[in-house]
BAMI-895003 format. One record per residue (C-alpha): x, y, z; residue number from 1. Coordinates in steps of 0.001 Angstrom, whole numbers, plus 524288, in hexadecimal, padded with zeros to 5 digits. Layout:
BEGIN
{node {X Y Z} NUM}
...
This chain:
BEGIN
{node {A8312 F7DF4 95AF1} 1}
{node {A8B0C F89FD 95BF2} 2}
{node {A90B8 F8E1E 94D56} 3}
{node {A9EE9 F8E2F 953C8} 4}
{node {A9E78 F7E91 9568D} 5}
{node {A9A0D F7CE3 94870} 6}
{node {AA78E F7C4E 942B2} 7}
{node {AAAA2 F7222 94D72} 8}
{node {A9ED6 F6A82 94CC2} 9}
{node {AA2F2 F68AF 93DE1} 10}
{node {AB164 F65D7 93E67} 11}
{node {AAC51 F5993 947B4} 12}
{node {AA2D7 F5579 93D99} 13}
{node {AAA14 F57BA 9345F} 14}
{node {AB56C F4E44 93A18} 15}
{node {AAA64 F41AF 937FE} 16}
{node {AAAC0 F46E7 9297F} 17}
{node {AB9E1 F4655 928DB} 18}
{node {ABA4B F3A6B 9309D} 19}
{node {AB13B F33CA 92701} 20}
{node {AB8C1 F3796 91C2F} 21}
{node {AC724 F3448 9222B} 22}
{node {AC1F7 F2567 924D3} 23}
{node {ABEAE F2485 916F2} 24}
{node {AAE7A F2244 9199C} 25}
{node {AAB4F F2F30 90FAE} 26}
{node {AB46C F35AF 90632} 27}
{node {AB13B F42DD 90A90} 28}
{node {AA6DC F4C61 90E45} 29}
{node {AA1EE F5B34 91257} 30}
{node {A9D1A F5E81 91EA3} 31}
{node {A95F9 F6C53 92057} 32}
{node {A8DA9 F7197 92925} 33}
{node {A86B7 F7EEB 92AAE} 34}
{node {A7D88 F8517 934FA} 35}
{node {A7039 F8E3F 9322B} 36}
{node {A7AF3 F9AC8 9340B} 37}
{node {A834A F9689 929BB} 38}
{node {A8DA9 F9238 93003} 39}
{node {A947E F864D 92801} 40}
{node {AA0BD F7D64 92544} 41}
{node {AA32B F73E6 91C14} 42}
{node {AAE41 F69E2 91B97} 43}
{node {AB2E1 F5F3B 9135A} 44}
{node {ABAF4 F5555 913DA} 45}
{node {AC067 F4814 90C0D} 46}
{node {ABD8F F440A 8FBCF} 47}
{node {AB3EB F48F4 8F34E} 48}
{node {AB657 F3EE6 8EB36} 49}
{node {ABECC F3141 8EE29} 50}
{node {ABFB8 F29DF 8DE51} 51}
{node {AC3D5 F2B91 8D6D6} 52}
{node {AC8F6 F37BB 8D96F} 53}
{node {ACBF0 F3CFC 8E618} 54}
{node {AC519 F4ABC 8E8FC} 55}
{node {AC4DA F531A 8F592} 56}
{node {AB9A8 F5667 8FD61} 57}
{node {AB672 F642A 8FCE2} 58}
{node {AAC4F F6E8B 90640} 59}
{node {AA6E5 F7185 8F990} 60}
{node {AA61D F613F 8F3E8} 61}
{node {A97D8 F5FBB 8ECA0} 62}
{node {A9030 F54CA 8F0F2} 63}
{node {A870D F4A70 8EB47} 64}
{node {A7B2D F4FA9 8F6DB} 65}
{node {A7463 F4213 8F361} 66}
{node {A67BB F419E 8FC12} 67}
{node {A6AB8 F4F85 902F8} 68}
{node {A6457 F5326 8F3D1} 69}
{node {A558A F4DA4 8FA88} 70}
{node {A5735 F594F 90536} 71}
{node {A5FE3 F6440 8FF18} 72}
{node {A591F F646B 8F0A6} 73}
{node {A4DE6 F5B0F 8F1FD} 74}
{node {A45CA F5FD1 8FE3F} 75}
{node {A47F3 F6D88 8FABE} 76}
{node {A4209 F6B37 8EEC5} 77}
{node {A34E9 F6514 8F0FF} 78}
{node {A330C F6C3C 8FF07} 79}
{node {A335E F786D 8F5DF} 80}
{node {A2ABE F7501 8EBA3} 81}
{node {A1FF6 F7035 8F7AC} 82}
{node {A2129 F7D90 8FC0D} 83}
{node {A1EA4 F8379 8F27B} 84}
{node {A1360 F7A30 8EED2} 85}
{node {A16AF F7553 8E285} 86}
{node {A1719 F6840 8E965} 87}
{node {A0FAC F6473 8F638} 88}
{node {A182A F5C61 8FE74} 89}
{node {A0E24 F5391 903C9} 90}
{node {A082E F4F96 8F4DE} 91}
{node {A0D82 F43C5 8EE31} 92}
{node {A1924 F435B 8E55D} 93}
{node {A0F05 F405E 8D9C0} 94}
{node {A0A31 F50E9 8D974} 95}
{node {A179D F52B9 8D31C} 96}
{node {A1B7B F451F 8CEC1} 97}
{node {A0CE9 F4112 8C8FA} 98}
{node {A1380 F34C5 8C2FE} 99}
{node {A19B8 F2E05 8CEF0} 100}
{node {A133F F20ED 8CE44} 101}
{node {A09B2 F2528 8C477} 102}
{node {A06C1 F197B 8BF61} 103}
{node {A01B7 F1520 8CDFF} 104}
{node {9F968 F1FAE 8D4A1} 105}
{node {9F71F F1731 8E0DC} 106}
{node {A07D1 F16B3 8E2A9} 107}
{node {A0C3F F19D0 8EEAE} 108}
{node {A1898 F2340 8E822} 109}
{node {A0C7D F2D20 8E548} 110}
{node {A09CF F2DED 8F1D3} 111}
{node {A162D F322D 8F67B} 112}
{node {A1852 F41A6 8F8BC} 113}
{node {A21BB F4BFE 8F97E} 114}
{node {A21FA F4D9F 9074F} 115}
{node {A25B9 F3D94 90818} 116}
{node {A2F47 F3DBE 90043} 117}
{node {A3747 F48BF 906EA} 118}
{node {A3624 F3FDC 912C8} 119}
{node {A393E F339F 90C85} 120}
{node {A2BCA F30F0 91151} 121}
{node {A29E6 F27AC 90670} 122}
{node {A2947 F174A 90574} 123}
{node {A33A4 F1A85 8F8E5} 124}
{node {A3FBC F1105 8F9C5} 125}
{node {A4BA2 F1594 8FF16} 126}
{node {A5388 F111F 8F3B1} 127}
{node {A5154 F0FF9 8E5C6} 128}
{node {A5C23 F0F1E 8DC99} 129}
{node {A54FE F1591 8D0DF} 130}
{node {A6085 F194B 8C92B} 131}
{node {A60F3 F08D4 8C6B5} 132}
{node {A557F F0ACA 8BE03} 133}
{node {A5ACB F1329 8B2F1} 134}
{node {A62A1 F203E 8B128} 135}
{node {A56E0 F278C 8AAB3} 136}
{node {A5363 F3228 8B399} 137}
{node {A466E F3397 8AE95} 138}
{node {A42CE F26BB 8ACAE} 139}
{node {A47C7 F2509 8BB83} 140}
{node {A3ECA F2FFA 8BE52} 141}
{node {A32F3 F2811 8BA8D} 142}
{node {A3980 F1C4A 8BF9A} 143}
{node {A37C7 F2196 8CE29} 144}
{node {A2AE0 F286C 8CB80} 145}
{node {A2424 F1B62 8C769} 146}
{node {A2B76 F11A0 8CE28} 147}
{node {A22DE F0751 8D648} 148}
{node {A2BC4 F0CDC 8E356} 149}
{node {A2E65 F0320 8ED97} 150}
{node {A2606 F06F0 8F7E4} 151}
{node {A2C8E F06E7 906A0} 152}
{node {A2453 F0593 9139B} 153}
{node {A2B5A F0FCA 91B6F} 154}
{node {A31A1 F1B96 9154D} 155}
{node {A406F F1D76 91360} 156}
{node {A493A F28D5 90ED5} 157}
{node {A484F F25AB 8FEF4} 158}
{node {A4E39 F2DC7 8F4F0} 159}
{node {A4196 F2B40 8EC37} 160}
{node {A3B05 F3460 8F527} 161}
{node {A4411 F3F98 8EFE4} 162}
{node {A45A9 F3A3D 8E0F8} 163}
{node {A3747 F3C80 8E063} 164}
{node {A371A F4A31 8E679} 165}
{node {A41EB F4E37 8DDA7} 166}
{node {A375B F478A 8D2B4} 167}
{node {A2F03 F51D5 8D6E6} 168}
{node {A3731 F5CD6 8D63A} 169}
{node {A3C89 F5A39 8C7FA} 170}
{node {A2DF0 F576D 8C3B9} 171}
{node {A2BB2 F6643 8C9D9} 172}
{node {A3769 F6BA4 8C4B6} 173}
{node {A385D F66C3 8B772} 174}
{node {A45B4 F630F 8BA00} 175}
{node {A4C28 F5886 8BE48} 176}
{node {A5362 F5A35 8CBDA} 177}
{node {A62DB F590D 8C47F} 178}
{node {A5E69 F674B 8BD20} 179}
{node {A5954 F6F62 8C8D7} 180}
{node {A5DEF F77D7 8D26D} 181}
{node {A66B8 F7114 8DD3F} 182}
{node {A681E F7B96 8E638} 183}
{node {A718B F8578 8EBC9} 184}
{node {A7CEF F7D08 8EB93} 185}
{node {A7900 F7085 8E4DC} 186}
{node {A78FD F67C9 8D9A0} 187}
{node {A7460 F5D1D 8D157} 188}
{node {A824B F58D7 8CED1} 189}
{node {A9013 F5DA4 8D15D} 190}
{node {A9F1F F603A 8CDA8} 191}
{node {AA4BA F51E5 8D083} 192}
{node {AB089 F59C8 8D31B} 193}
{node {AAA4A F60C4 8DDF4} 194}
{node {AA1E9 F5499 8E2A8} 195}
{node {AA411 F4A9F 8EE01} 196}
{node {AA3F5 F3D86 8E620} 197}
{node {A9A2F F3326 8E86E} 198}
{node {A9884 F26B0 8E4C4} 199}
{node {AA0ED F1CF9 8D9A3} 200}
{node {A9289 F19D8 8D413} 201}
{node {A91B0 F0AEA 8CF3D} 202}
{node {A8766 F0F8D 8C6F9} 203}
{node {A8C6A F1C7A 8BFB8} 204}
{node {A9A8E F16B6 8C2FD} 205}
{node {AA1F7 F21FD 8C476} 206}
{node {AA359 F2ACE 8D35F} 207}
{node {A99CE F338A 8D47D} 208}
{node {A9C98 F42D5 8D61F} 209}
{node {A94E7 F4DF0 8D54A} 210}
{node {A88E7 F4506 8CEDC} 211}
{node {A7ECD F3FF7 8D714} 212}
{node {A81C2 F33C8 8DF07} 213}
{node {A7381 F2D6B 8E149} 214}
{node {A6EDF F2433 8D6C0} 215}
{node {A6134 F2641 8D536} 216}
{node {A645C F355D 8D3AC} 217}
{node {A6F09 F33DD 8C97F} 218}
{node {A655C F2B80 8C098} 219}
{node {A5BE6 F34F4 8C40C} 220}
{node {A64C6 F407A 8C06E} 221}
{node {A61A3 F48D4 8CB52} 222}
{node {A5604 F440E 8D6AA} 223}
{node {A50B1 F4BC3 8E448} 224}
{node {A5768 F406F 8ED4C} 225}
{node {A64F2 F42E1 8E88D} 226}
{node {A6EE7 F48CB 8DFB7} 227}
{node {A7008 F57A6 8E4E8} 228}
{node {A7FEB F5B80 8E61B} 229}
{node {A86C2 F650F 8F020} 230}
{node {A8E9C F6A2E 8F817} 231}
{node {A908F F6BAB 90787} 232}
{node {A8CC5 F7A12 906C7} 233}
{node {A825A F781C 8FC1A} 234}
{node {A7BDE F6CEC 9077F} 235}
{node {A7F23 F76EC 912EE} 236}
{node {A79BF F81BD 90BB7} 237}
{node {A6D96 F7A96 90962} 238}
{node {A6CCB F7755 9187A} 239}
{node {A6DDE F84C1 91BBC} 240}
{node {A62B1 F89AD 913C6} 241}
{node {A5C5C F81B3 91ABA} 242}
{node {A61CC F84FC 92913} 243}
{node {A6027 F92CD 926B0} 244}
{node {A53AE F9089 91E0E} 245}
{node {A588D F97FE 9123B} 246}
{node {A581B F8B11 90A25} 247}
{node {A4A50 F8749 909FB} 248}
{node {A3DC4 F8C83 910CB} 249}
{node {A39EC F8981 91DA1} 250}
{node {A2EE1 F7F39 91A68} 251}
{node {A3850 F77EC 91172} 252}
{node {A4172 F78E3 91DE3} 253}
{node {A37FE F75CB 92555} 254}
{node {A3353 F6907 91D8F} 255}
{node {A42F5 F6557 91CC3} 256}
{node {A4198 F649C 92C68} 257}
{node {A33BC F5F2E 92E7D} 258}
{node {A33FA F5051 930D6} 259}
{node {A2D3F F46C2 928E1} 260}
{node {A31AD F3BC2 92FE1} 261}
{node {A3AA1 F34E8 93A5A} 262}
{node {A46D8 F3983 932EE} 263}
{node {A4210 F40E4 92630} 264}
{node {A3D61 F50C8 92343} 265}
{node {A3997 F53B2 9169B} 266}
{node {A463B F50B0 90EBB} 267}
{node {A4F0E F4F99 91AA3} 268}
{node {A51CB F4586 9259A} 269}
{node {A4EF6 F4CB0 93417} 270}
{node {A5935 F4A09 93FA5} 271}
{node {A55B0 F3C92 945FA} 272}
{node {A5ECD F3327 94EA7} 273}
{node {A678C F2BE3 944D3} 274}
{node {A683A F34DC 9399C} 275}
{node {A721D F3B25 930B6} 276}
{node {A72F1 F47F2 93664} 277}
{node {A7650 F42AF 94427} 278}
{node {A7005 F42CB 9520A} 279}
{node {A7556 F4FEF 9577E} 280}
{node {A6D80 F584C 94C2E} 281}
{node {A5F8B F60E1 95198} 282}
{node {A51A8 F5AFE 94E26} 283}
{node {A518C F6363 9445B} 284}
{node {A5B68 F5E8C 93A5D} 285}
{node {A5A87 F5881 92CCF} 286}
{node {A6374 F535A 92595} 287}
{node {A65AD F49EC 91C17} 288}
{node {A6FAC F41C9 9141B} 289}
{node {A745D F3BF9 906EF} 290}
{node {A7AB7 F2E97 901BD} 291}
{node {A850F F3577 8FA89} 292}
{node {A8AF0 F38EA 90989} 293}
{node {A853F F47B2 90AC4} 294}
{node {A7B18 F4CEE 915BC} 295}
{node {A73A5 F588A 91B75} 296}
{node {A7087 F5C1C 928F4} 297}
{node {A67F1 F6899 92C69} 298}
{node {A66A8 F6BCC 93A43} 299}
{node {A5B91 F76EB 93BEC} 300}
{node {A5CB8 F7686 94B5B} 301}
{node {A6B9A F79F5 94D29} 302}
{node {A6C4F F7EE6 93FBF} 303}
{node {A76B0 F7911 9384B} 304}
{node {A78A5 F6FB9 92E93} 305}
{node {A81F7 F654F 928CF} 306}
{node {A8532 F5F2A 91D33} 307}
{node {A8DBE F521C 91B39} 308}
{node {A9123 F50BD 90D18} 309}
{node {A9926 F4528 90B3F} 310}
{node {A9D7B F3B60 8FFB8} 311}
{node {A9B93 F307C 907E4} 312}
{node {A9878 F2739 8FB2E} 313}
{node {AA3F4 F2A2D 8F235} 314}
{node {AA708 F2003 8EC72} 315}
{node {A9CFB F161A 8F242} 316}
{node {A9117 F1579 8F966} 317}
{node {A9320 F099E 8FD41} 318}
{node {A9DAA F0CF3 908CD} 319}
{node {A9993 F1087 917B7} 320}
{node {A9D6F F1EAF 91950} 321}
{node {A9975 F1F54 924E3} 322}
{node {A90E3 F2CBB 92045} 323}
{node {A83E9 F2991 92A30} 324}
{node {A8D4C F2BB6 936F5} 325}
{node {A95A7 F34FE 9315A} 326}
{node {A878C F3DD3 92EE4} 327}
{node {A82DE F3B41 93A42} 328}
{node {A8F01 F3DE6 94274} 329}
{node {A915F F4AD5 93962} 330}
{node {A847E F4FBC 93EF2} 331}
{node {A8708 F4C0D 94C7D} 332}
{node {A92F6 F528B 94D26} 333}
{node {A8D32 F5DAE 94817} 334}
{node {A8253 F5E1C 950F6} 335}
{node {A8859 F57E4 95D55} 336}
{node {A8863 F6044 9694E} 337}
């Protein structure tokens, strides 16, 4: 794709956004995109917030990141710490986290290893709502780690995978994940001011903004499957490290590329017919996406990469947005001839 035809390949994508927003499916949303050069625009449009208060959508809106927090923070993480062999990748979760299951040492949980769990290459449930069993973060902490886990015959994307390898990184840190580092660009939490609103939460009952939507992190007070917060240039930033490889080294690239199944990399979904990112993207695209309404797509072919941010649950969940076309049509557009 020729740089000139980028700002026309965006106003066209850019018109689903709008489109989305005018017929009342999402209350607003960013759309950026950037190539390996540095070329980049970003765009919003619609509310930041609906109720009960009305707020604009801005370029610079902060955004609840949800599950983009497994690939941006996550990954990053415990691909660094393998290489530089503080942890080996292919070794169960029990040489950092001795006491998962201790009180069974034939349980199949201490079999499971790093490498697994980036790929969601684990018979871990899909869905657990752990924040039902109490709002003590540490007893929830041992909660998970000795919990009799439902045991699944095929493996499924599972956000236990990535509580457990953020386990792993607080046991090596000292620190829970709420009190480190978030990156260039990031948080833990942000301005509700400055935030794109999520959910009215039945359980916390107030609209969330600027505090982590996902239940199981918020009675966790910070976990590696969810809860990182930013922007549309913090994500594109991020994307470009990686396009340009300034943002992490090239085996940690590498592993972010290198299939570990049908659909999955090591943190990352791959291109494949029928997902998020579209059917025009190269081979060599990964991308993935979060509940809250946000998403990431790196192409390393062409060179470019996209970012739908969206608030696609404010003020319910429970609504058909219509966010799985408008993604896919997004990176279609983008990508079409």
């Amino acid at each position: 794709m020729a740089t000139d035809d980028l700002p026309n390949r965006f106003d066209r994508a850019f018109a689903l956004l709008a489109h989305s927003v005018e017929t009342g499916r999402i209350p607003g949303g960013v759309l950026g995109i950037v190539d390996r050069g540095g070329q980049r625009i970003t765009r919003s449009i619609g509310l930041a917030q609906r109720v009960p208060a009305s707020r604009p959508m801005r370029d610079d809106t902060w955004f609840d990141l949800a599950s983009l927090t497994k690939v941006i923070f996550t990954t990053p993480r415990i691909l660094a710490l393998a290489e530089a062999g503080t942890i080996d990748i292919d070794a169960p979760l029990i040489s950092v986290l001795p006491d998962l299951r201790q009180y069974d040492p034939n349980a199949w949980e201490r079999q499971v290893t790093f490498r697994q769990c980036l790929g969601h290459q684990t018979p871990f449930p899909a869905v657990e709502p752990i924040y039902t069993y109490g709002q003590d973060p540490d007893l929830l902490r041992t909660f998970i780690l000795q919990r009799e886990w439902r045991k699944l015959e095929a493996p499924v994307y599972s956000d236990i995978n990535f509580i457990l390898l953020g386990f792993a990184i607080e046991r090596l840190s000292g620190r829970w994940i709420r009190d480190m580092d978030a990156g260039p660009g990031f948080a833990f939490a942000a301005d509700p001011d400055r935030s794109a609103a999520t959910e009215d939460c039945t359980w916390r009952h107030r609209v969330l903004s600027g505090e982590v939507h996902d239940d199981n992190c918020s009675a966790l007070q910070g976990a590696g499957h969810a809860g990182l917060f930013g922007t549309a240039a913090s994500v594109l930033d991020f994307a470009q490290g990686l396009l340009d490889g300034s943002g992490a080294s090239p085996k940690a690239i590498g592993l972010m590329r290198t299939p570990l199944s049908d659909t999955r990399t090591h943190g990352w979904e791959h291109a494949y017919i029928g997902w998020s990112g579209g059917d025009r993207c190269s081979a060599a695209t990964i991308g993935h996406t979060g509940f809250t309404g946000t998403g990431l797509w790196i192409d390393f072919d062409i060179g470019r990469a996209w970012t739908l941010l969206t608030n696609r649950i404010h003020p319910t969940r429970h609504f058909d947005s219509g966010i799985v076309d408008l993604r896919r049509r997004t990176g279609d557009t983008i990508n079409g001839a």
